[in-house]
N, C-alpha and C positions, 0 to 999 in steps of 0.2 A: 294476459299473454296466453297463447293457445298453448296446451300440454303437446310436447311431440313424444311421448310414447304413452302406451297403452298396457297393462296386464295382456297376457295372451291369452290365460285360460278365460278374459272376458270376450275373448276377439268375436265376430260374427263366426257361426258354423259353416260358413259358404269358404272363409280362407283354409286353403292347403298351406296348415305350417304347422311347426309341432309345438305342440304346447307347455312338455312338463321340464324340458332341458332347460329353458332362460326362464324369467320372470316376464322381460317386458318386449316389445314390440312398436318397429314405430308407426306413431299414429299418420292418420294419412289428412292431410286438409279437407275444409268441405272442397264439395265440387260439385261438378253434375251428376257423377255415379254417388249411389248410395253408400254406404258402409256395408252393406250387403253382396254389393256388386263391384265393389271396388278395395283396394288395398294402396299404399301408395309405392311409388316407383322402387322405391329404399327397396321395400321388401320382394318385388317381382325380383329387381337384379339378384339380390345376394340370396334369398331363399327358395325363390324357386327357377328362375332359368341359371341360378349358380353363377354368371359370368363375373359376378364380382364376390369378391371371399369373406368379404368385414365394410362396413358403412365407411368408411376409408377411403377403400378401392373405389366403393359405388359414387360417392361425392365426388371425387376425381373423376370417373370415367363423366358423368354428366355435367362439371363446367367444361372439360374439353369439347363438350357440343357431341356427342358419337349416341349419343341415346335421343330418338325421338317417339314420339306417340302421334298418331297418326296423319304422320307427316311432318310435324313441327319438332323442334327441339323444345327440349325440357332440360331444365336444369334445378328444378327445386326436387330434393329428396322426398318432400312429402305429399307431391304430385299425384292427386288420386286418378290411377287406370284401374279399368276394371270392365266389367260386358260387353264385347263387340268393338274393344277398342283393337290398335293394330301398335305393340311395342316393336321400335326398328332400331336395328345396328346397321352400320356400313353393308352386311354382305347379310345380314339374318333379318328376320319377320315372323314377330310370332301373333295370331290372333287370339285375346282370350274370352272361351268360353264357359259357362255354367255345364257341367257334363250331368250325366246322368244319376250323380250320389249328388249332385249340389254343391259340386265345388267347382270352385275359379278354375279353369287350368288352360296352358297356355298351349299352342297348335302352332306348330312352325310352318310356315308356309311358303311356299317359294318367290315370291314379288309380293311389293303393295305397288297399286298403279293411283294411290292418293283416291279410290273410290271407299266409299263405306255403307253400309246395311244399314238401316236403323228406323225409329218406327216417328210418325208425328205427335208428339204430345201437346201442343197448343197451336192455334191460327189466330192471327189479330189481324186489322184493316189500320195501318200506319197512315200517314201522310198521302193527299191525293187518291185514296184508294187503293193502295198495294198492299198486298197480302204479307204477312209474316210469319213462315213457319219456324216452330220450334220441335226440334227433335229430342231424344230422352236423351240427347249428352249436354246439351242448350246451346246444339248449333241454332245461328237464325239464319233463314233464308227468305229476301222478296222476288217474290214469283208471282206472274199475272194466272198463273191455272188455279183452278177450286180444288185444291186436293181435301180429303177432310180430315179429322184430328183421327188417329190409330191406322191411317194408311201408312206400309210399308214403302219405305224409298229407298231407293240408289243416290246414296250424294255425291259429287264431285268435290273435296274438300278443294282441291288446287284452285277449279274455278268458281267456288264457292256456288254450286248451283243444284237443283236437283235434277238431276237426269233422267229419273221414273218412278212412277208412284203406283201403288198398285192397293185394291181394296181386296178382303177375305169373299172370297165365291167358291162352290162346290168343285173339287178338282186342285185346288193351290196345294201346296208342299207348306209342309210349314216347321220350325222351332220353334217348342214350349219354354219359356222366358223363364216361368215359376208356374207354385203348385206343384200335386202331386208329382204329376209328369216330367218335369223338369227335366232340361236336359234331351231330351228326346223329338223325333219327325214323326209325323203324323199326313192325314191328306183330309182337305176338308172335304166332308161328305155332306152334309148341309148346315145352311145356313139359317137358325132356328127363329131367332129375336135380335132385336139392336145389343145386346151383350154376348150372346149366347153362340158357336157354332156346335155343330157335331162331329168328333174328329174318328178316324180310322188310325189308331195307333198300334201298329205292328198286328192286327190283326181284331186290337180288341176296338169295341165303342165307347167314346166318353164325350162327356159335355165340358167343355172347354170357354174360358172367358174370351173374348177377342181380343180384349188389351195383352193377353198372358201369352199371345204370339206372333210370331215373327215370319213373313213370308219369303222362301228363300228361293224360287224357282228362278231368280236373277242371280245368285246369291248361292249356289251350289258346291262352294265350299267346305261351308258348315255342314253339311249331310254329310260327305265325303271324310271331314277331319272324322266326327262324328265315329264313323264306321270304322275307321282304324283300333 
């Protein structure tokens, strides 16, 4: 049987929560996010957007169906959200991101229109010849275009498609995922090796991995939350 709580002072260093008040923590299921990049639902509601006071309230508010992730209802407590996903109420939306200390935190945002950011991590040739993308949450999408593995897309979760995909070129905007930088926009200034770009971050130069970012020039939220 899986444990559903965790010691806190083991938690990852990426969760905002406090560590020396309680002992334990609940633990979040596997999922697509990591444990690095994700917590589960239990904890966003009651510790950090506060909407619910005690795992009580939280269990309540999610079998009444009033909690979804991005776009879906959830009703397990230990539903892991985390990077770039989109938690909704009725009348709220918050996006959460990795800021610039390394931690989860969530951006309230005015509408989800059911679109999402996210980058390609695997392509396969299914049936007849259709393509299979997989993104870092393990959405799958069959799509007749070449896109390649680390292109940033636009997906449409509603109609389950991808709307735009986009490769790293000198001039893109970008969010650093991980690493130093974390957290932080940059612009690519070139493009070095098949791993490697060169980025302009706030003035200084660094050599950046291409998987470690996020292309947001569709996507222009994130800068904006960002800068608050």
């Amino acid at each position: 049987m899986a444990k559903l709580h965790m010691k806190r002072i083991a938690a990852p260093r990426t969760w905002p929560i406090l560590r020396k008040e309680r002992t334990f923590i609940r633990r979040p299921n596997p999922g697509a996010q990591s444990f690095e990049t994700g917590m589960s639902i239990n904890t966003w509601l009651v510790e950090v957007l506060k909407v619910a006071s005690n795992s009580k309230e939280a269990r309540h508010a999610l079998k009444q169906g009033k909690v979804k992730v991005n776009g879906k209802t959830v009703k397990d407590q230990n539903f892991i959200v985390g990077l770039l996903d989109v938690i909704s109420f009725p009348e709220e939306h918050y996006l959460i991101l990795l800021n610039d200390r390394n931690k989860l935190q969530a951006f309230k945002i005015d509408n989800y229109d059911n679109k999402k950011v996210s980058k390609i991590k695997n392509k396969t040739i299914v049936k007849k010849g259709k393509k299979q993308y997989t993104t870092l949450e393990g959405y799958n999408f069959l799509d007749d275009n070449d896109y390649k593995i680390g292109n940033t897309v636009i997906i449409n979760l509603k109609d389950k498609k991808i709307e735009k995909a986009d490769a790293l070129e000198k001039g893109k905007k970008v969010y650093v995922l991980k690493g130093h930088s974390v957290g932080k926009i940059g612009t690519v200034k070139e493009v070095k090796d098949e791993r490697h770009v060169l980025l302009d971050l706030e003035g200084k130069e660094i050599l950046a991995l291409k998987e470690s970012l996020l292309i947001i020039d569709d996507y222009k939220i994130i800068e904006e939350l960002l800068k608050e």
